[in-house]
C-alpha positions in Angstrom: 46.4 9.7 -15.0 45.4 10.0 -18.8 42.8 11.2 -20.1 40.8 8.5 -20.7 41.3 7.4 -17.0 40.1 10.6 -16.3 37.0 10.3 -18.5 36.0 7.0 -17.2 36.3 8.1 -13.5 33.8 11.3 -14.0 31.5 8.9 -16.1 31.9 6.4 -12.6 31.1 9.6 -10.2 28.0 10.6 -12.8 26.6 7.2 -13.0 27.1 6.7 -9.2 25.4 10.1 -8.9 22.2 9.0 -11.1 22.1 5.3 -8.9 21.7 7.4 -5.6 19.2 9.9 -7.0 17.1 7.4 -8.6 17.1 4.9 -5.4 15.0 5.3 -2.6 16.8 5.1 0.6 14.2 3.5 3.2 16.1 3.0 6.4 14.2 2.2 9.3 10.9 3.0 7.1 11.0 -0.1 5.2 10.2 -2.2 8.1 7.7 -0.6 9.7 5.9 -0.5 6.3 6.8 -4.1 5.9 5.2 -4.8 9.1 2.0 -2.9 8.4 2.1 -4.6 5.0 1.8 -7.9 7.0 -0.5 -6.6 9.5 -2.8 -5.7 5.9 -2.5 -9.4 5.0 -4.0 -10.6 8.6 -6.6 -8.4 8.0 -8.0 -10.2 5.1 -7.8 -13.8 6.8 -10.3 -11.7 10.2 -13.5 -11.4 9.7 -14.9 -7.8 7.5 -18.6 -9.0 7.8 -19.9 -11.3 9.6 -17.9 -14.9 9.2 -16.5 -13.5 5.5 -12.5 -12.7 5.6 -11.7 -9.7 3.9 -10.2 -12.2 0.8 -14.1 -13.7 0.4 -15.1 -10.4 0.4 -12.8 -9.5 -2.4 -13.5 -12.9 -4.2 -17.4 -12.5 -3.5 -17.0 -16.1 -2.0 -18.2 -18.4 0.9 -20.3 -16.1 3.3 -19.8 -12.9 1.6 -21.4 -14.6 -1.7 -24.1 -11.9 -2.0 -24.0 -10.1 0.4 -20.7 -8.2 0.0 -21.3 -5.0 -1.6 -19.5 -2.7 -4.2 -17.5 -0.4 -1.9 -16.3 -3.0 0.5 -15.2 -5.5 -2.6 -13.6 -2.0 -4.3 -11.8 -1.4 -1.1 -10.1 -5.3 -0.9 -9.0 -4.9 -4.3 -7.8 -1.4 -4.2 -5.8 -2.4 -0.8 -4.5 -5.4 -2.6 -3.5 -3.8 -5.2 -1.8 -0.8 -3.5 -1.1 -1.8 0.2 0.4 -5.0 -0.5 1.3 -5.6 -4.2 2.5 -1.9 -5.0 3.6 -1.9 -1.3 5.8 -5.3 -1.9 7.4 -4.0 -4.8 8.0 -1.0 -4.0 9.9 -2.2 -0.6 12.0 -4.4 -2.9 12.7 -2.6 -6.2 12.8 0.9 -4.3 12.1 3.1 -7.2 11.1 6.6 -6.8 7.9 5.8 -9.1 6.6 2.6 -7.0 6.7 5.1 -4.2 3.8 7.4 -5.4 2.5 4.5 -6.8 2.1 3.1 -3.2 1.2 6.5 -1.7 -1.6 7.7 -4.0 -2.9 4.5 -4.7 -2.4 3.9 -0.9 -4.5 7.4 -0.2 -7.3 6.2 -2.8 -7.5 2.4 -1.0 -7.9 4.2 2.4 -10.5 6.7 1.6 -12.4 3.6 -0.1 -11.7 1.5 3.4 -13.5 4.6 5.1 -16.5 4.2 2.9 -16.5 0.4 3.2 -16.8 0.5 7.0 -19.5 3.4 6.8 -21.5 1.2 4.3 -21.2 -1.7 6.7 -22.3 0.6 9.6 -25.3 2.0 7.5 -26.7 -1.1 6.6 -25.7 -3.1 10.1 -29.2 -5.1 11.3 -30.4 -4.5 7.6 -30.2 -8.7 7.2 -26.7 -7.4 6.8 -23.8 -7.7 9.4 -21.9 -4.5 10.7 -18.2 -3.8 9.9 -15.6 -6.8 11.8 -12.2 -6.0 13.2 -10.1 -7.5 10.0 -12.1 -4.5 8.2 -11.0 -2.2 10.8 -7.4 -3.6 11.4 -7.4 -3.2 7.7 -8.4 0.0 7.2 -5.9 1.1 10.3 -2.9 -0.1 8.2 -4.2 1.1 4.5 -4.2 4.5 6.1 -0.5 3.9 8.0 1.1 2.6 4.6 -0.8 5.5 2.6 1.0 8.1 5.3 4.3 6.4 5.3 4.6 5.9 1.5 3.3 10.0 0.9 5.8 10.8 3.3 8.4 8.6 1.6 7.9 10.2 -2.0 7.7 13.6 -0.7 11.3 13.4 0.9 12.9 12.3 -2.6 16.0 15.3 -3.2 16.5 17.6 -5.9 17.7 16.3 -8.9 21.3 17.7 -9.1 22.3 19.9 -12.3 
């Protein structure tokens, strides 16, 4: 080998070497968190208050038209946002950045859903409705996506040197 062949092979190894550090390897993660990013989307067809599906909630539409608060409307955004958009990409681009994205954002979304259902459960018989199950089912896989993605960008290696 010459030179150059050599120089091109440790340039192949180094870029090979900066590939697997910067790519997050999923394994059987990514389809539990694809399922639980499904399981988010069912939640906002059910019921979160009364007849209003969590997307009328986040749209202020149809029955939740004025009657859908600040936290519960801050908590289908914020899951939307986090659980499934950051969530999609994340799953698909597998960067380590899209993975904290996903897990703080994913922390911050479920400590919102927490409040959402406590706000529902305060003001329940108020002329208001108590929290429904795509609220709760919704909340349930905010927090799993939140734990898996945390878990996820902890487990990233050492950069080498």
């Amino acid at each position: 080998m010459t030179t150059d062949d050599q120089d091109l092979a440790a340039l192949r190894a180094e870029i090979d070497s900066v590939e697997r550090s910067a790519v997050v390897d999923l394994g059987f993660r990514a389809i539990v968190l694809s399922i639980a990013v499904f399981v988010l989307i069912v939640g906002y067809v059910l019921p979160w208050m009364g007849s209003a599906a969590g997307w009328q909630v986040l749209l202020a539409a149809g029955d939740a038209t004025g009657k859908a608060g600040a936290v519960p409307r801050l908590f289908a955004a914020t899951a939307l946002a986090f659980g499934i958009l950051a969530s999609a990409l994340a799953l698909v681009l597998r960067r380590w950045t899209l993975t904290w994205i996903a897990a703080l954002g994913g922390w911050f979304a479920a400590v919102d859903g927490l409040l959402a259902i406590w706000t529902r459960q305060s003001s329940a018989g108020l002329n208001s409705p108590g929290p429904g199950p795509g609220l709760i089912i919704s909340e349930i896989a905010m927090v799993t996506l939140a734990a898996l993605w945390l878990k996820t960008a902890w487990s990233r290696p050492p950069e080498p040197r």
